[in-house]
C-alpha positions, 0 to 999 in steps of 0.5 A, a space after each residue: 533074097 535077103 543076105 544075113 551077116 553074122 553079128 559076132 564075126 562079121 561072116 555073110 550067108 548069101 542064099 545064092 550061095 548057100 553054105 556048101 560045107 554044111 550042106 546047104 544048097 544054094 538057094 537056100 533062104 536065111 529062114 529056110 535054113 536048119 533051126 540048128 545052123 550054126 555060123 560056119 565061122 565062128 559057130 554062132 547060132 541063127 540068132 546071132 545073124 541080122 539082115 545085111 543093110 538093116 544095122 543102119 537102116 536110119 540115119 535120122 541123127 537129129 531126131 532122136 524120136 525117129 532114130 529111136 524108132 527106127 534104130 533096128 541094130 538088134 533085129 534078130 530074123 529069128 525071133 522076128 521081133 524088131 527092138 526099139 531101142 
């Protein structure tokens, strides 16, 4: 399973793990998670977490195309869209 950073303070949700003090099990998948959930940090919603690894998934520097194509920073799991920028 996919682990998801919060975007505004940097805490990882590990499903392995879960989140013990806000009741989730471990175990537990980033989608499977309450609509309500909140980052147990800082309080940012779901939407505020991307999938570990992807922020730089490329690193096509050179080619601006390719780095347009594939620059995923603001891929959201929750709205699961990818956002060319």
């Amino acid at each position: 399973m996919e682990k998801y950073k919060c975007d505004i303070c940097g805490y990882i949700y590990d499903p392995a793990e879960g989140d013990p003090e806000g009741g989730i099990e471990p175990g537990t998948s980033f989608n499977d998670l309450p609509d309500d959930y909140v980052c147990p940090v800082c309080a940012a919603g779901k939407e505020e977490f991307f999938i570990l690894g992807w922020k730089h998934f490329c690193s096509h520097a050179s080619d601006p195309v390719l780095t347009g194509i594939f620059d995923i920073t603001s891929f959201k799991r929750s709205q699961n869209i990818i956002t060319v920028l």
